[in-house]
N, CA, C and O atoms as CSV, one atom per row, in Angstrom:
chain,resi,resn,atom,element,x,y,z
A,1,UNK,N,N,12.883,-1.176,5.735
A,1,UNK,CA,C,11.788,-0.636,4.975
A,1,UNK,C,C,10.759,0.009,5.912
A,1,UNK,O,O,10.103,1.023,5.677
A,2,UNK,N,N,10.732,-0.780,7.051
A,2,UNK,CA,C,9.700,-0.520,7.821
A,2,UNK,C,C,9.735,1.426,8.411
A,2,UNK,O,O,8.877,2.309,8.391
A,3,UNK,N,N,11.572,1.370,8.998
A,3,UNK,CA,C,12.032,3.010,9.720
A,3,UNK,C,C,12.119,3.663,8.492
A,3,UNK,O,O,12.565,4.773,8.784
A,4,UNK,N,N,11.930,3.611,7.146
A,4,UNK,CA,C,12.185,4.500,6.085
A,4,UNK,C,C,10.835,5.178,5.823
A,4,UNK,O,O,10.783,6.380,5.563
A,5,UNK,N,N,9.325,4.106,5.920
A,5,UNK,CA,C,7.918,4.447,5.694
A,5,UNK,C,C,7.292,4.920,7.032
A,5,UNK,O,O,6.135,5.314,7.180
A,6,UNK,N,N,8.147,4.824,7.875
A,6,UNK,CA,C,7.986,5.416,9.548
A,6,UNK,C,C,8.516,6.938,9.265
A,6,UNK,O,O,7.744,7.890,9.377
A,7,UNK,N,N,9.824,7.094,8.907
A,7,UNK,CA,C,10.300,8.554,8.947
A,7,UNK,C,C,9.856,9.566,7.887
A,7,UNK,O,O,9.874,10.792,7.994
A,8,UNK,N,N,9.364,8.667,6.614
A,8,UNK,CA,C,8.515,9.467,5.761
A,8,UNK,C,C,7.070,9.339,5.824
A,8,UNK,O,O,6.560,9.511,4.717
A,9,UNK,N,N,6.168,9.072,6.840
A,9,UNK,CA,C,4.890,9.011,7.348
A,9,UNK,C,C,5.356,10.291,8.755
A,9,UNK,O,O,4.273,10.769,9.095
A,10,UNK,N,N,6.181,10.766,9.375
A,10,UNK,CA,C,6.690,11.549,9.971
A,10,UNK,C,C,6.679,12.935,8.999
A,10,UNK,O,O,5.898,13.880,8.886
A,11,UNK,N,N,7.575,12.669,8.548
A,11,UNK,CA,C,7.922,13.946,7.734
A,11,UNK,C,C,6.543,14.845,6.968
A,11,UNK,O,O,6.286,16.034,7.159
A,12,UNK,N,N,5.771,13.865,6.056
A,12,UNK,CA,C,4.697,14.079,5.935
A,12,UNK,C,C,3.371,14.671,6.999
A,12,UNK,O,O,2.360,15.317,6.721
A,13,UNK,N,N,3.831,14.191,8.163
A,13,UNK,CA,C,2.434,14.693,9.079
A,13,UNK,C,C,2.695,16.042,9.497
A,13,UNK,O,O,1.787,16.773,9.893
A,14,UNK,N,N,3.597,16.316,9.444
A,14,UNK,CA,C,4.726,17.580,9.759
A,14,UNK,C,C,4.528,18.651,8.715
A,14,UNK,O,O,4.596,19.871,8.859
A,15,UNK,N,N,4.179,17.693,7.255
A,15,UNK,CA,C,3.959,18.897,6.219
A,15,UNK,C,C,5.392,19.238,5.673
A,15,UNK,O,O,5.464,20.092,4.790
A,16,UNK,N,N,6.533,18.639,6.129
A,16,UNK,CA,C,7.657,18.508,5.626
A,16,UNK,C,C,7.788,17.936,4.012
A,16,UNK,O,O,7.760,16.805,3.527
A,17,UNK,N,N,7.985,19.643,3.297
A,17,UNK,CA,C,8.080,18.452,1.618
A,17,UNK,C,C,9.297,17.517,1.554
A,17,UNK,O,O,10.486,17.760,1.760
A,18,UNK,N,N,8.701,16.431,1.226
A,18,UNK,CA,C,9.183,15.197,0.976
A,18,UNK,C,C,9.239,15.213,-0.892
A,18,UNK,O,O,8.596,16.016,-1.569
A,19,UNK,N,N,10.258,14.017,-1.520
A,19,UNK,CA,C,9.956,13.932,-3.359
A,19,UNK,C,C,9.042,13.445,-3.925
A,19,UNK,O,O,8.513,12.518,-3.312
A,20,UNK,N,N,8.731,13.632,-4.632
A,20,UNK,CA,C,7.298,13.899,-5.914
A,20,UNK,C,C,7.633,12.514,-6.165
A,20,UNK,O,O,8.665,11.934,-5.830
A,21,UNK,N,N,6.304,11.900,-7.008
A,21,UNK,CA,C,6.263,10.700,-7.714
A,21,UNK,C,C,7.489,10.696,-9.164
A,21,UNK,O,O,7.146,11.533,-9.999
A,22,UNK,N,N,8.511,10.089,-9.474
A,22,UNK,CA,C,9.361,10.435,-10.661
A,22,UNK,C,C,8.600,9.492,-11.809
A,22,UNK,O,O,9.201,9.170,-12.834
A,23,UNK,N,N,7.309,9.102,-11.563
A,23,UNK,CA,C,6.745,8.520,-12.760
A,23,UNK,C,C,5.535,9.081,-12.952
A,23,UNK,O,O,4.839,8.721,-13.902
A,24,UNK,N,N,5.046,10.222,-11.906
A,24,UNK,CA,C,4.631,11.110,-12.389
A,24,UNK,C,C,5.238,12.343,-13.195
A,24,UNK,O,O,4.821,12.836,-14.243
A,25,UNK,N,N,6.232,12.671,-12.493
A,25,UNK,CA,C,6.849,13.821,-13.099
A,25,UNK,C,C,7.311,13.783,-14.610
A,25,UNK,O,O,7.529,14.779,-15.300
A,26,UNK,N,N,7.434,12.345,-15.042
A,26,UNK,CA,C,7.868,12.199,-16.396
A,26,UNK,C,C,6.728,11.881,-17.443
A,26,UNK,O,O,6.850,12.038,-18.658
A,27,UNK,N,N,5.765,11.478,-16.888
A,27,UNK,CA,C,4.434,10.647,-17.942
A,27,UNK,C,C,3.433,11.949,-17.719
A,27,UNK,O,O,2.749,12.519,-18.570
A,28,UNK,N,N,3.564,12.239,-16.311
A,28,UNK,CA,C,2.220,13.501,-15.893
A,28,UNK,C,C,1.033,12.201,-15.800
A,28,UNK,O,O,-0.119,12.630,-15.726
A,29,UNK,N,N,1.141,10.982,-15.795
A,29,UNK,CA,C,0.336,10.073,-15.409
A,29,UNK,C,C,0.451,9.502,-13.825
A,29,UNK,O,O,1.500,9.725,-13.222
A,30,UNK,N,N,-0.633,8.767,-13.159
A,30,UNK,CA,C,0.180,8.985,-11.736
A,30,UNK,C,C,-0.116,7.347,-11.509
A,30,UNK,O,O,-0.972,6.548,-11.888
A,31,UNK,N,N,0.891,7.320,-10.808
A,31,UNK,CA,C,1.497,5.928,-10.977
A,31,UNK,C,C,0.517,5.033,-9.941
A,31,UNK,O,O,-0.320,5.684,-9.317
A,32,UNK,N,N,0.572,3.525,-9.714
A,32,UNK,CA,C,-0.165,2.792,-8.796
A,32,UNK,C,C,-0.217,3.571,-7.156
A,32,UNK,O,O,-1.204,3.711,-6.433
A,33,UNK,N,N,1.080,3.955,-6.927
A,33,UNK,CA,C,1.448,4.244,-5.303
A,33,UNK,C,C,0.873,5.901,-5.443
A,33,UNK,O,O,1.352,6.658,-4.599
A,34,UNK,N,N,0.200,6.324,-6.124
A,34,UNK,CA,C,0.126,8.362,-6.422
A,34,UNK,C,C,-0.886,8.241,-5.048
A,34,UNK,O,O,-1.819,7.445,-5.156
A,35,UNK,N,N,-0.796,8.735,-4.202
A,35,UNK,CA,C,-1.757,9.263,-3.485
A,35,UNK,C,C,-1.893,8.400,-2.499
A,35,UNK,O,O,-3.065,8.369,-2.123
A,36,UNK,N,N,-1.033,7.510,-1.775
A,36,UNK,CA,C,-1.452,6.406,-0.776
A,36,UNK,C,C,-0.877,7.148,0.247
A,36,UNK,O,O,-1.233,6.572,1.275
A,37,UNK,N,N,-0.117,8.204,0.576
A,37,UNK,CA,C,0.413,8.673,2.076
A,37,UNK,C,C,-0.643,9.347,2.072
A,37,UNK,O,O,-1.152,8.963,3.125
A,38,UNK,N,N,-1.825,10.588,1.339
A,38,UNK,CA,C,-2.839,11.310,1.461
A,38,UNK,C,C,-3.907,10.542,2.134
A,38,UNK,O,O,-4.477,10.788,3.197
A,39,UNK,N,N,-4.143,9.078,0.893
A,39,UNK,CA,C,-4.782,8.009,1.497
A,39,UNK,C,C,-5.166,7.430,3.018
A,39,UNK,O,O,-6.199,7.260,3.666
A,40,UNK,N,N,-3.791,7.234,3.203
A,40,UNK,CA,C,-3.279,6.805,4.536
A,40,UNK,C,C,-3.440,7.934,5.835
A,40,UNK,O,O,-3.640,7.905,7.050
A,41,UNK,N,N,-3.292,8.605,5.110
A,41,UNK,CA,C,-3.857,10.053,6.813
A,41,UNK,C,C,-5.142,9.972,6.883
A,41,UNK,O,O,-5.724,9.810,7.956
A,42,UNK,N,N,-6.049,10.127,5.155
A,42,UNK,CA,C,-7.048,10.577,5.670
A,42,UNK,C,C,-7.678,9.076,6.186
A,42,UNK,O,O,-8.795,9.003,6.698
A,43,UNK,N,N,-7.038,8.215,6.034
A,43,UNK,CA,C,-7.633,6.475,7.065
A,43,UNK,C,C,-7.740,6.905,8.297
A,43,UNK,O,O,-8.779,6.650,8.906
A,44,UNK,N,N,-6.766,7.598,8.885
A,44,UNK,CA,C,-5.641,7.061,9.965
A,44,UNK,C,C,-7.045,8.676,10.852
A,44,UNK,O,O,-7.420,8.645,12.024
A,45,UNK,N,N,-7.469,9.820,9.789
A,45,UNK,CA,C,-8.161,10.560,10.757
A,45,UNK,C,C,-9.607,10.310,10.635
A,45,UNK,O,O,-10.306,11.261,10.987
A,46,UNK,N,N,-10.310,9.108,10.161
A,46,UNK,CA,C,-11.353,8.537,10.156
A,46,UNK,C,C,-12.149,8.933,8.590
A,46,UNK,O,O,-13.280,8.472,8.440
A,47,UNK,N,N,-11.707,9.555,7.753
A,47,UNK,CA,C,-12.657,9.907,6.644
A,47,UNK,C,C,-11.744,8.742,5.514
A,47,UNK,O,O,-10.698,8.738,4.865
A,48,UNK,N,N,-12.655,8.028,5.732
A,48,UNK,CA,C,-12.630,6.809,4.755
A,48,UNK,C,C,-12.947,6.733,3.077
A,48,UNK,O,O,-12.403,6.065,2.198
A,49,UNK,N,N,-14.039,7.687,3.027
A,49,UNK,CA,C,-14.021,7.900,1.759
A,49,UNK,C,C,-12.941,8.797,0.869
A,49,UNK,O,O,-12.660,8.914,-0.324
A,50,UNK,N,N,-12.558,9.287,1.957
A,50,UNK,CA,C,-11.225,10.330,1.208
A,50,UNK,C,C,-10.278,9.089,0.792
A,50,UNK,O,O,-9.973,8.679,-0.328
A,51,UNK,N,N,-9.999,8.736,1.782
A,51,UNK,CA,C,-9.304,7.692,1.592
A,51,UNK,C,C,-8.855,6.985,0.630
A,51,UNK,O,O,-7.760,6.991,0.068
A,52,UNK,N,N,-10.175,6.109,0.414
A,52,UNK,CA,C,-10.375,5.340,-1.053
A,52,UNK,C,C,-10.366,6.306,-2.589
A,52,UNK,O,O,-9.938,6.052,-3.715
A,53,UNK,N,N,-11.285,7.891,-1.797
A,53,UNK,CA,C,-10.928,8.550,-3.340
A,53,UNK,C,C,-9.478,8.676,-3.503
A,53,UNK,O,O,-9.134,8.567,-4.680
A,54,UNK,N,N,-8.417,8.897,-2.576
A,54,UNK,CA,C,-7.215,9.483,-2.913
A,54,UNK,C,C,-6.365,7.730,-3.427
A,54,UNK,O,O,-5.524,7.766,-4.326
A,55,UNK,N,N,-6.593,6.835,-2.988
A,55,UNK,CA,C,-6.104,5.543,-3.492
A,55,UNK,C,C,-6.429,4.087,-2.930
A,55,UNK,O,O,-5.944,3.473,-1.980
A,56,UNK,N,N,-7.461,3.735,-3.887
A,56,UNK,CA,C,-8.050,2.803,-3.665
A,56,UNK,C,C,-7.363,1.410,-2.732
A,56,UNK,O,O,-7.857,0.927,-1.714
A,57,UNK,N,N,-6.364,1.063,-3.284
A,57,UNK,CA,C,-5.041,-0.204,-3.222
A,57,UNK,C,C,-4.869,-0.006,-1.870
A,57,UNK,O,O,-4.942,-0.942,-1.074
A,58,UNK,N,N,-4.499,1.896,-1.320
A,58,UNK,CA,C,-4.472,1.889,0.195
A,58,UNK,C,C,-4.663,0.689,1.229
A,58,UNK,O,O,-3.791,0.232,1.967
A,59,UNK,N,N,-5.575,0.408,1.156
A,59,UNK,CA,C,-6.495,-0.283,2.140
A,59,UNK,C,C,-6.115,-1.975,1.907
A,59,UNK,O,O,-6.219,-2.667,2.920
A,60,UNK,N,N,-5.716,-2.612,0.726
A,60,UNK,CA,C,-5.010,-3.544,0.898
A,60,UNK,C,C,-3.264,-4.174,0.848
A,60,UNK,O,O,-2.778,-5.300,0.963
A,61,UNK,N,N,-2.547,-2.454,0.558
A,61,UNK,CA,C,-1.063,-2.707,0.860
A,61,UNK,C,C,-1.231,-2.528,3.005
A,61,UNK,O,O,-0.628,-3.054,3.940
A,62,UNK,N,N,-1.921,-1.913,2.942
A,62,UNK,CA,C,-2.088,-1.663,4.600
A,62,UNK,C,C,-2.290,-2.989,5.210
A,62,UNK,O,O,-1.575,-3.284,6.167
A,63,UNK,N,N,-3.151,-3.811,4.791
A,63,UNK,CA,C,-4.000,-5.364,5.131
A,63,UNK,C,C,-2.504,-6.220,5.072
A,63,UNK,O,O,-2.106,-6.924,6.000
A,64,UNK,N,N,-1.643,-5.971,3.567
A,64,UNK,CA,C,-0.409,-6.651,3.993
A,64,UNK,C,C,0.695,-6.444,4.687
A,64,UNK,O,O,1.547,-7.299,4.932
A,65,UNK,N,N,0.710,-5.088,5.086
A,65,UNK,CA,C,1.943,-4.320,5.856
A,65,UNK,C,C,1.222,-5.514,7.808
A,65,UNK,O,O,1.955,-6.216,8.505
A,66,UNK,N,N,-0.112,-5.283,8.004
A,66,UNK,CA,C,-0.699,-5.863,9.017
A,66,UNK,C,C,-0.042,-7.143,8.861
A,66,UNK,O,O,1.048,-7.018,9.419
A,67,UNK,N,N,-0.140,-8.214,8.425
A,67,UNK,CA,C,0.295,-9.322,8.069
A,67,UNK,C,C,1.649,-9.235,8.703
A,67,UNK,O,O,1.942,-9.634,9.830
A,68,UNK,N,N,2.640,-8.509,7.600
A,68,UNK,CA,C,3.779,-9.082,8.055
A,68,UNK,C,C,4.449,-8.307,9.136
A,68,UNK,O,O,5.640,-8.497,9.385
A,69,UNK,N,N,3.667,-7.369,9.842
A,69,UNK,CA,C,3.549,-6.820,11.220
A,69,UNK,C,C,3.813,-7.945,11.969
A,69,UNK,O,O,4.804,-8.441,12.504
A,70,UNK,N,N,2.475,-8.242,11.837
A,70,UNK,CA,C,1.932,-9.645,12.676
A,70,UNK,C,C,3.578,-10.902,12.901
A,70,UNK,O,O,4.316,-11.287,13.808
A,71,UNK,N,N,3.425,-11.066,11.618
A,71,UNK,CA,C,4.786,-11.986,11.503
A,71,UNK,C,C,6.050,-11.474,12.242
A,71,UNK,O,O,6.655,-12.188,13.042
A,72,UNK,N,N,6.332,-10.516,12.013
A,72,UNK,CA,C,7.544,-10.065,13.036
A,72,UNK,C,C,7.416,-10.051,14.267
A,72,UNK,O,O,8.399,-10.075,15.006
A,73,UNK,N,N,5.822,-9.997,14.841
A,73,UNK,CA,C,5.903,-9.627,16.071
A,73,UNK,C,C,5.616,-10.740,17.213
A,73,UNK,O,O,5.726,-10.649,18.436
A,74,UNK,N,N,5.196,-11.863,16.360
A,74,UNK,CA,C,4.764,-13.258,16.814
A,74,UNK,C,C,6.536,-13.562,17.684
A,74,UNK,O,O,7.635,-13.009,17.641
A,75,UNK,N,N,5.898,-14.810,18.439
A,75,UNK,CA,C,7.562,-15.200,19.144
A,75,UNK,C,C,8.534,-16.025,18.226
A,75,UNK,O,O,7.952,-15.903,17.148
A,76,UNK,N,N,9.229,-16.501,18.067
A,76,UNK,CA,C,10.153,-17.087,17.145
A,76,UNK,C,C,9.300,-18.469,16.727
A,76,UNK,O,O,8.924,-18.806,15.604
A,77,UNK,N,N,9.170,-18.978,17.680
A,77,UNK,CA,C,8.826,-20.906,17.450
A,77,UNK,C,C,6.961,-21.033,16.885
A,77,UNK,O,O,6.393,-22.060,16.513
A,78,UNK,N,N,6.366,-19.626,16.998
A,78,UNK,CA,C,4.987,-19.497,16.352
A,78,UNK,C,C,5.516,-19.028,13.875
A,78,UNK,O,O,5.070,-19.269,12.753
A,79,UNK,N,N,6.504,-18.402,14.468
A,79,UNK,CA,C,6.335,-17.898,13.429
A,79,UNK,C,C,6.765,-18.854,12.119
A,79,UNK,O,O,6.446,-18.451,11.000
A,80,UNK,N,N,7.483,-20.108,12.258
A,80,UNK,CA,C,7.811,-20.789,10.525
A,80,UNK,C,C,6.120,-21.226,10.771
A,80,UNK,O,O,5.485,-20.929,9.759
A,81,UNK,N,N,5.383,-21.748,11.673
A,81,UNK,CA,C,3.819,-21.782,11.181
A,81,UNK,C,C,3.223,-20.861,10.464
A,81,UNK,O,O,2.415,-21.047,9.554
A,82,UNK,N,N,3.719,-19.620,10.973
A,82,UNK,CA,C,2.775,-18.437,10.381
A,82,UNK,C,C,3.064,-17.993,8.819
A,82,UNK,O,O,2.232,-17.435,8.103
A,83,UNK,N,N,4.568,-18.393,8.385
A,83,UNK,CA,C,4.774,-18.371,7.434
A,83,UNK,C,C,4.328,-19.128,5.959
A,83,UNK,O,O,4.092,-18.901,4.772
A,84,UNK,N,N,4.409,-20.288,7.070
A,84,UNK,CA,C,3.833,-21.724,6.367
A,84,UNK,C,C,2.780,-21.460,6.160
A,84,UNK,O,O,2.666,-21.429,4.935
A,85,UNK,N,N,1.678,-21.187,6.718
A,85,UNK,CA,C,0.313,-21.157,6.726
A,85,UNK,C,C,-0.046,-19.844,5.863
A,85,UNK,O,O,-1.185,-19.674,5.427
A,86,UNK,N,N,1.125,-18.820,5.619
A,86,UNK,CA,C,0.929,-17.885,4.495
A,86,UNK,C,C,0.894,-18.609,3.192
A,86,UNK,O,O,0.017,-18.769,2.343
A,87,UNK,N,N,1.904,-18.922,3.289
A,87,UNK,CA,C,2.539,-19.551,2.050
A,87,UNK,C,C,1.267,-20.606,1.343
A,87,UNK,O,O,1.017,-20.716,0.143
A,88,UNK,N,N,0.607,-21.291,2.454
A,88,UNK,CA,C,-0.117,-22.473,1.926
A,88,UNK,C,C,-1.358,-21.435,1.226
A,88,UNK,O,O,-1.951,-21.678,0.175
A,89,UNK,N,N,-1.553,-20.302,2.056
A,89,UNK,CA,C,-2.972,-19.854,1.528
A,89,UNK,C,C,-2.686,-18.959,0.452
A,89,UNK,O,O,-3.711,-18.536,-0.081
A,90,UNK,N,N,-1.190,-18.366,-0.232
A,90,UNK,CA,C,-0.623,-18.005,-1.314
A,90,UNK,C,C,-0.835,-18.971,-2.390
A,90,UNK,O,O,-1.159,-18.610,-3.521
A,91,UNK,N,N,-0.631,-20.377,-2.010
A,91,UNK,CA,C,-0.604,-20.972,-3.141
A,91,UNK,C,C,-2.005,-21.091,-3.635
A,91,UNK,O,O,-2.445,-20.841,-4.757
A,92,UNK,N,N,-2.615,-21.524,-2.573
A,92,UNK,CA,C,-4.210,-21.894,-2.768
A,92,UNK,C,C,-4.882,-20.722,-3.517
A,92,UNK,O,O,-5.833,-20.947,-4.265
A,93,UNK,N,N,-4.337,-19.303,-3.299
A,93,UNK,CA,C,-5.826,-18.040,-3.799
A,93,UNK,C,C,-4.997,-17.738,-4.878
A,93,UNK,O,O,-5.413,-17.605,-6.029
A,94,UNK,N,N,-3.276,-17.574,-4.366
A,94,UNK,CA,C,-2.575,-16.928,-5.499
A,94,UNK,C,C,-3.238,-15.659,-5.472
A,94,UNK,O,O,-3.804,-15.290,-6.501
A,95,UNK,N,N,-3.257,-14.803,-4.261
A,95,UNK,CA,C,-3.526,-13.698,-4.055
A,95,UNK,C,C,-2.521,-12.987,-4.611
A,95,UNK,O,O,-2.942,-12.152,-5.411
A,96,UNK,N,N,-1.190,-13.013,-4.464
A,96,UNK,CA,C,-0.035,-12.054,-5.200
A,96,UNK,C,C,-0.390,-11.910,-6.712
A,96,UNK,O,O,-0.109,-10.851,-7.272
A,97,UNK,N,N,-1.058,-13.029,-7.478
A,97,UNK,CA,C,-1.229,-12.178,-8.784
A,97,UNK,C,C,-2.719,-11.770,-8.941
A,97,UNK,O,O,-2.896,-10.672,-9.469
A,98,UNK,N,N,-3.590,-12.326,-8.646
A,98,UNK,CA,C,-4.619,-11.212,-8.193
A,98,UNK,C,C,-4.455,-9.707,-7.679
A,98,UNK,O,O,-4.914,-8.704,-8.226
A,99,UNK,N,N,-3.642,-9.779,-6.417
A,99,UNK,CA,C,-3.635,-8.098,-6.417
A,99,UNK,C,C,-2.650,-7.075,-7.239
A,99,UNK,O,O,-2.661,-5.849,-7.131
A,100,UNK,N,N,-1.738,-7.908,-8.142
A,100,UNK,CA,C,-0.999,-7.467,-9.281
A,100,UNK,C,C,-1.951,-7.051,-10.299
A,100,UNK,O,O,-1.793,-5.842,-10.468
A,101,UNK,N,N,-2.903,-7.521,-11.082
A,101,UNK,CA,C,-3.696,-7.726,-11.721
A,101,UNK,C,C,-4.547,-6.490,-11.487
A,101,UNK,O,O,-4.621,-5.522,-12.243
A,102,UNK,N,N,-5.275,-6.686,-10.158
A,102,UNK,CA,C,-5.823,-5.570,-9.891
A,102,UNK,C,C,-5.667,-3.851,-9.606
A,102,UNK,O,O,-6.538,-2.984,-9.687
A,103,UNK,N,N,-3.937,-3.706,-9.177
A,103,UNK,CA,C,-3.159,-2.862,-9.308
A,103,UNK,C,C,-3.353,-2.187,-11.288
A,103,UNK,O,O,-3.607,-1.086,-11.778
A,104,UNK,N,N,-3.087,-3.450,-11.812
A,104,UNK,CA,C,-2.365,-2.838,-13.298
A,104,UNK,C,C,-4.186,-2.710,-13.548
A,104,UNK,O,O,-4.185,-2.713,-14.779
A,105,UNK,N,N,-5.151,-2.641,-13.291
A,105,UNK,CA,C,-7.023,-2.541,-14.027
A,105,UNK,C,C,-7.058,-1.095,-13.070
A,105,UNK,O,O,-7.273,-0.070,-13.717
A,106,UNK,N,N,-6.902,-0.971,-11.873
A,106,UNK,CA,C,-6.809,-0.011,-10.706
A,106,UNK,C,C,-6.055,1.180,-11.925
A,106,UNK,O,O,-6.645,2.145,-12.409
A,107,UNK,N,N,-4.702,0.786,-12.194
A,107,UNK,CA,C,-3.769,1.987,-12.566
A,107,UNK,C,C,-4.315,2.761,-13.732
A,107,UNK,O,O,-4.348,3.990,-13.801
A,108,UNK,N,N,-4.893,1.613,-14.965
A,108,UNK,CA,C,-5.404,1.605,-16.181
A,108,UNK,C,C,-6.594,2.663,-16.335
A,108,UNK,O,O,-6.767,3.546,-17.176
A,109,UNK,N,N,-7.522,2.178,-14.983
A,109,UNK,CA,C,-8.664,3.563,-14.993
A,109,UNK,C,C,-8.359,4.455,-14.445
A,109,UNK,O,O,-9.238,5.317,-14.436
A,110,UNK,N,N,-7.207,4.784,-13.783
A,110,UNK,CA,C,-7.288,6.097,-13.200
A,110,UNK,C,C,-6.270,6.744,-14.377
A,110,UNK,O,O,-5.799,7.858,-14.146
A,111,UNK,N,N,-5.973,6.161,-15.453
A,111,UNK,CA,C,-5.071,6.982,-16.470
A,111,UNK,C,C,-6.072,7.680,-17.945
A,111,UNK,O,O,-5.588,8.465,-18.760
A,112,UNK,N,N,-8.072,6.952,-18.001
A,112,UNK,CA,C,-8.356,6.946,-18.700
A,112,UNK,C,C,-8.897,8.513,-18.308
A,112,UNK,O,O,-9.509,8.802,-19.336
A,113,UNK,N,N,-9.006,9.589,-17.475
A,113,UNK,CA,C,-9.396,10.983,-17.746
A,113,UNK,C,C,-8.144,11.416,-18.337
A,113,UNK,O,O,-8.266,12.473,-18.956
A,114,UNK,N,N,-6.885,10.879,-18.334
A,114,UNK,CA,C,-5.788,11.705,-18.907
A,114,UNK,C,C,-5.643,11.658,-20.292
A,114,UNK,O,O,-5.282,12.704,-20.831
A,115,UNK,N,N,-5.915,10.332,-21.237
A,115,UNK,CA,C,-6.108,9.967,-22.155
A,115,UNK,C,C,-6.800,10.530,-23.045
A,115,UNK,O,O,-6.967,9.983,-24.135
């Protein structure tokens, strides 16, 4: 997953057309992920507010891509801790359906100018 969002974060900086959203192309509504590689450049060249205008979520699929960065890159005998210690603070916030939640309220207003 990781060399697939590497070679299409490539292709993109290049200006290489890459495929359209197919849940845009069918609803003309734009889906949770519409605008996170735009997102993601304009992070990556310091204009932050572009950023967030082009997709809000950006900024915390990035926070988890960091995470399990982190996890891969730790040495072997650190990492069932690091997992563990995910896992414990998953159960405790139950962040996975929180940021589900917030995705589907996120998706909901950006569909209400189309409406």
């Amino acid at each position: 997953m990781l060399i697939a969002t590497g070679i299409y974060g490539i292709l993109v900086w290049f200006d290489i057309p890459v495929f359209s959203c197919p849940w845009n192309k069918v609803t003309g509504l734009p889906c949770p992920g519409c605008g996170m590689t735009r997102s993601t450049l304009a992070l990556m060249n310091g204009r932050f507010l572009d950023s967030l205008r082009y997709n809000a979520l950006t900024w915390i699929v990035l926070l988890i891509w960091l995470i399990v960065a982190i996890g891969i890159a730790i040495p072997a005998r650190y990492r069932k801790v690091w997992i563990e210690r995910i896992g414990i603070w998953e159960n405790r916030t139950r962040w996975g359906l929180w940021f589900t939640a917030i995705a589907v309220i996120y998706t909901l207003t950006r569909w209400t100018p189309f409406l």
